[in-house]
Phi, psi and omega in degrees: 000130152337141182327299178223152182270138164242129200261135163227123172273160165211136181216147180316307177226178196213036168251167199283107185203170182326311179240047124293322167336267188292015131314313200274344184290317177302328188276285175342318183253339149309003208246292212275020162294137144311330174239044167257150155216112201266153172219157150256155151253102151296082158001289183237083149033202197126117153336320179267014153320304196290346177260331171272346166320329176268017132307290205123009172263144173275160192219120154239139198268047212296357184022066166248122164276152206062184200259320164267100159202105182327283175350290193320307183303309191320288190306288211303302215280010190253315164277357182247344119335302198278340183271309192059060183287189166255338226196077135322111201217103229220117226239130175069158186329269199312316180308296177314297129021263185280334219267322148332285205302301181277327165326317190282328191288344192265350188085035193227117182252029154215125145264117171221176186233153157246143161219140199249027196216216173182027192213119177233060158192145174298017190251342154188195201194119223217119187283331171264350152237159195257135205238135188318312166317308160317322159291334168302314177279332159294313140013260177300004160288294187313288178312338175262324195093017200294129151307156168233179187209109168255153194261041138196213165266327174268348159301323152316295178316297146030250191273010182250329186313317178301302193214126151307340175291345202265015150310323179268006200249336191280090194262160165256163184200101154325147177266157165212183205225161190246122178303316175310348181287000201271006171281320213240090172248162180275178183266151169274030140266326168300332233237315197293292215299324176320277224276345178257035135294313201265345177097030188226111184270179183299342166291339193292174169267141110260104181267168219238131143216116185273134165132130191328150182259112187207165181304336198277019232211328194072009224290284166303348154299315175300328201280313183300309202290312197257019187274318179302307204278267192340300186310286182299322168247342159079349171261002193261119134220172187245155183229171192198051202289130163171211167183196197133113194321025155233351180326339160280326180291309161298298161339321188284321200262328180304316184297300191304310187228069185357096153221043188273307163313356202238339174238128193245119138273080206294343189107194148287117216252122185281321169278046212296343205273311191313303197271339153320276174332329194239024186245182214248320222196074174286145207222120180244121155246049163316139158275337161199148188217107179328295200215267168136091195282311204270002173290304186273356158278350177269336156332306166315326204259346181080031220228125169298154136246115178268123205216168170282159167244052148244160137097221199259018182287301211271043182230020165234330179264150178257080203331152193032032190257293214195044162132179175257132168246147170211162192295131183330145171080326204289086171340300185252019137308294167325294180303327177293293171343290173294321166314309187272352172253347140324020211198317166272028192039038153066007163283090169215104169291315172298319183300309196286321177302347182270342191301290173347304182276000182254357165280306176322317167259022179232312219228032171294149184274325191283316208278338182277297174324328153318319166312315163282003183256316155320279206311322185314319211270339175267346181283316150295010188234339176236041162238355195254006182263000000 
């Protein structure tokens, strides 16, 4: 076998969302194989480019926009020429796509996908049905010859509901978090200054719901369910770091039903743990979720969680074990929920020391991204033969 395998990811972008995350925490802990030699390809740019460079991983940047635009394959089978990797590997719709199609057109005999969704368009996400898009993609599997890597159980379920075939091609690989962050607490002056930055005082509630703003994310769901309650007690605020097409459209309902004192949109915020840290209570109201990357990050942090129970959230919380789930959508479902741990102020120790421990066995970053490196090195090994 060769010195080193050379690995190249490709992903749509490189702006800040889930699996821009875990792209860069794996490739962060793949960097220290000796016998890797890693790259990345970004489609369209993204702010988080400048982090993995201060890693050290190289990024190349083909800054091609849309969704039908030939150049990206072209540009894409041209750099993967001149790179010759062994191993592709390739992340979110458009990446997938172009990035299968010239691997393949290029001669590169090991290929994968991650797939980090059970929806491959923004508008719902039905785990049993197949979208003219899916026959594209089952399509473009087939044809490469690809592996997949789904980051949960029902993503699997998923992609085996398209083809039955892709059970025996499909492994899960959890996303994860790097554990050591539960080591890394802010100070209580630090925790004080945070929050009379945003303007929140120690009397305040403050929930936290992290993720770009688009429907499938709840944003107006939360807003709707807590607009009586906020209003009435006046110590609830919400913080909301992101961006994102629907971000105005909140800004509209925040204006319209005077809740501008009470929900603080700080933008886009690169230190979401910061803001984890100095919240009461993270709240995921997904209308659907691949995983919920931001359910263990706040687990990590000892921080309850309330999430909706799709998609793959209820294969990290166990209700009332170790957070709360409550039915997707459901209003009152929610306010019963949300009532009683508002109500201990989110003092459940058991609850948080348990959040902890189910990150620490399931959802270490190191221990799963060992998972992709295994899978590399026997699938290259038996193809080198």
């Amino acid at each position: 076998m060769k010195d080193k395998i050379k690995l190249v990811h490709i992903i749509s972008n490189l702006s800040l969302g889930g699996a821009q995350v875990l792209l860069f925490d794996i490739l962060h802990y793949l960097s220290k194989k000796n016998d890797l030699e890693i790259y990345v390809i970004t489609i369209d740019s993204g702010e988080y480019i400048e982090k993995f460079k201060k890693a050290g991983i190289k990024v190349f940047d083909l800054m091609e926009k849309g969704l039908v635009n030939p150049k990206i394959y072209f540009k894409m089978k041209k750099l993967l020429k001149y790179l010759n990797p062994d191993i592709v590997h390739t992340h979110l719709n458009k990446a997938d796509f172009y990035g299968r199609i010239a691997a393949k057109k290029t001669g590169v005999k090991l290929i994968y996908s991650t797939c980090h969704n059970y929806s491959t368009h923004h508008k719902g996400a039905d785990v049993n049905k197949i979208s003219i898009f899916d026959y594209i993609d089952n399509f473009v599997v087939k044809y490469s010859g690809s592996y997949l890597i789904a980051i949960s159980e029902i993503v699997k379920k998923y992609l085996i509901n398209r083809d039955k075939r892709f059970d025996s091609i499909t492994d899960v690989i959890y996303n994860g978090v790097n554990i050591s962050k539960k080591n890394y607490q802010l100070e209580e002056n630090e925790i004080d200054l945070l929050r009379i930055k945003y303007n929140v005082s120690k009397d305040d509630f403050l929930i936290c719901l992290s993720g770009r703003f688009d429907k499938q994310k709840g944003h107006l769901f939360l807003l709707d369910a807590l607009s009586e309650k906020i209003k009435e007690r006046k110590n609830i605020k919400i913080i909301m770091p992101g961006d994102g097409i629907l971000k105005k459209e909140v800004e509209n309902y925040i204006s319209k039903n005077d809740l501008n004192e009470f929900v603080i949109l700080p933008g886009f915020h690169k230190d979401i743990e910061k803001i984890i840290e100095i919240s009461d209570l993270t709240i995921v109201p997904s209308l659907w979720e691949g995983f919920g990357l931001v359910v263990i990050e706040s687990m990590v942090k000892k921080k309850v969680v309330l999430a909706s129970d799709t998609g793959g959230i209820p294969e990290i919380i166990e209700h009332g074990e170790n957070g709360y789930l409550f039915k997707t959508l459901n209003k009152t479902d929610f306010l019963e929920k949300f009532n009683f741990i508002y109500s201990v102020n989110s003092n459940l120790p058991e609850i948080q020391t348990k959040a902890l421990n189910t990150v620490e066995m399931r959802f270490d970053i190191n221990k799963n991204s060992e998972f992709y490196y295994l899978s590399y090195l026997s699938k290259f090994q038996s193809i080198s033969k």
